[in-house]
LUMMI-514073 format. One record per atom (N, C-alpha, C, O): z, x, y. Coordinates in steps of 0.1 Angstrom, whole numbers, plus 5000, padded with zeros to 4 digits. Atoms other than C-alpha are relative to their C-alpha. Example, Ala and Ser with C-alpha at 12.3 -4.5 7.8 and 13.67 -1.06 7.14 Angstrom:
500050094988 507851234955 500050095012 500750195012 500049914989 507151374989 500849925011 500949975022 
This chain:
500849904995 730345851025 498549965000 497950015010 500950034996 727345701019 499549925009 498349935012 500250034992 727445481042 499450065014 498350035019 500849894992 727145741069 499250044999 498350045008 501649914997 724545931056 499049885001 497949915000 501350065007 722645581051 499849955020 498849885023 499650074992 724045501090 498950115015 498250095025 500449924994 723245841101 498250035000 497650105008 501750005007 719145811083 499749895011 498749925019 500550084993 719145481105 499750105017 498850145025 499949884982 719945691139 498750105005 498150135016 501149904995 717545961131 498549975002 497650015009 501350125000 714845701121 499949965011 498950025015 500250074987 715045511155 500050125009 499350105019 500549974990 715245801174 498450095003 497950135013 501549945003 711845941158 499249985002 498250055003 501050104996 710245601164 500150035012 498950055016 500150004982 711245651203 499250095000 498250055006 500949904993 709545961206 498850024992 497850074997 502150045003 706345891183 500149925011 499349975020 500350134991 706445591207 499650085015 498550085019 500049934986 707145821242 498750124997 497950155006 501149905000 704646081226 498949954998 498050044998 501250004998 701745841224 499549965009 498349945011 500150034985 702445721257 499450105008 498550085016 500049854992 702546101270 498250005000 497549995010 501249975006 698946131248 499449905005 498549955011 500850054993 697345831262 499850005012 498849955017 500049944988 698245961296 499050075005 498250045014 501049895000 696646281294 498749964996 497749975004 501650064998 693646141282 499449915006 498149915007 500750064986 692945891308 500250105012 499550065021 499949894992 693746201331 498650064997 497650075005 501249965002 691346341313 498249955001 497250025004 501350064997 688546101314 499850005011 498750035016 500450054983 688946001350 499550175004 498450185010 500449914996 688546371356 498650074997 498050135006 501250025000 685446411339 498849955005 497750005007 500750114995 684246091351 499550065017 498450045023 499749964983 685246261391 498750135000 498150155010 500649845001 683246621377 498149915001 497149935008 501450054998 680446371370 499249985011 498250045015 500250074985 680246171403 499850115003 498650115002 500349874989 680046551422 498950054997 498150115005 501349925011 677546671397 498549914997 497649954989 501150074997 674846411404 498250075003 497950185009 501449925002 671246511401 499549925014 499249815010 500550104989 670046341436 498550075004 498250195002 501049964997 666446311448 499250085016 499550075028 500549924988 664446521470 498849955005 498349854999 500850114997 661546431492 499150104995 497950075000 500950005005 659746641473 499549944984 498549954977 500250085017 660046461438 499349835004 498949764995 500450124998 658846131458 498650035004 498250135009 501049994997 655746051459 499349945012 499949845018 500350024987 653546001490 499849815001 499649744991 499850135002 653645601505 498849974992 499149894983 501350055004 649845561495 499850044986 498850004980 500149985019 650245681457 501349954997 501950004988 498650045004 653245501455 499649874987 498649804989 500250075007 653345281424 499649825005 498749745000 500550154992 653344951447 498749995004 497949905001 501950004995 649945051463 499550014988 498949904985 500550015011 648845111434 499649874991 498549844986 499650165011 649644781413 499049955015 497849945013 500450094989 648744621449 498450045001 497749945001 501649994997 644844791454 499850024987 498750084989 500749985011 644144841414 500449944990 499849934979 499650145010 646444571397 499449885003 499049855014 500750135002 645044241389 501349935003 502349995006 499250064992 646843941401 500849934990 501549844994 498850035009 648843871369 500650114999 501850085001 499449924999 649944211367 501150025013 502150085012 499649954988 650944221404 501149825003 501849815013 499450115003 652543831394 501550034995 502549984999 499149965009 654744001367 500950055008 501949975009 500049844998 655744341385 501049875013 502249855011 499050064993 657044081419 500349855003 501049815012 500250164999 656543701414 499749955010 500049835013 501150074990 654543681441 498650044996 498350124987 501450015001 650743611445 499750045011 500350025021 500349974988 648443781468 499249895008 498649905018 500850144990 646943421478 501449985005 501249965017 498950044990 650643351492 500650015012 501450105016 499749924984 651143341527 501450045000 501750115009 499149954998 654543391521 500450154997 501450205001 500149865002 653943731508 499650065010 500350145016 500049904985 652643861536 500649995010 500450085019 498949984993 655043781554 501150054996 502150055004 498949905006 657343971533 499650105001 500450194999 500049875001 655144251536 500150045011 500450165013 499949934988 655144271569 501550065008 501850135018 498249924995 659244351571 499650114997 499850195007 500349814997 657844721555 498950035007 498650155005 500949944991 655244751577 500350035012 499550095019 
């Protein structure tokens, strides 16, 4: 008889392991369900800019650095120099 109950302890054991095992499957499910849906609430919930939070082109930080930054500053900021002809020919794509 003991055999059984020790046959019947293995049986209930393995089938306890399968379903902790299937239940933290279920559980890591739901919570990537979860996050991705968060993640989706995020993406819709975006704070996007307006044209009135921008500032006008001529107070724009670039003019700025460009008519009142010095030419290491304005070196730093785009690794160009304003003695480089090739910069002005880059500026002239936004103009």
């Amino acid at each position: 008889m003991a055999a059984e109950d020790v046959e019947a302890m293995l049986v209930m054991t393995s089938a306890f392991v399968e379903q902790e095992e299937a239940l933290h499957e279920v559980r890591r499910e739901v919570y990537d369900k979860l996050v991705e849906e968060a993640w989706r609430i995020a993406m819709r919930t975006r704070h996007y800019l307006t044209t009135q939070c921008l500032d006008t082109p001529s107070d724009s930080a670039w003019i700025m650095l460009y008519t009142h930054g010095s030419d290491i500053n304005f070196l730093n900021a785009t690794s160009l120099t304003r003695c480089d002809p090739s910069y002005y020919l880059k500026l002239l794509r936004y103009i």
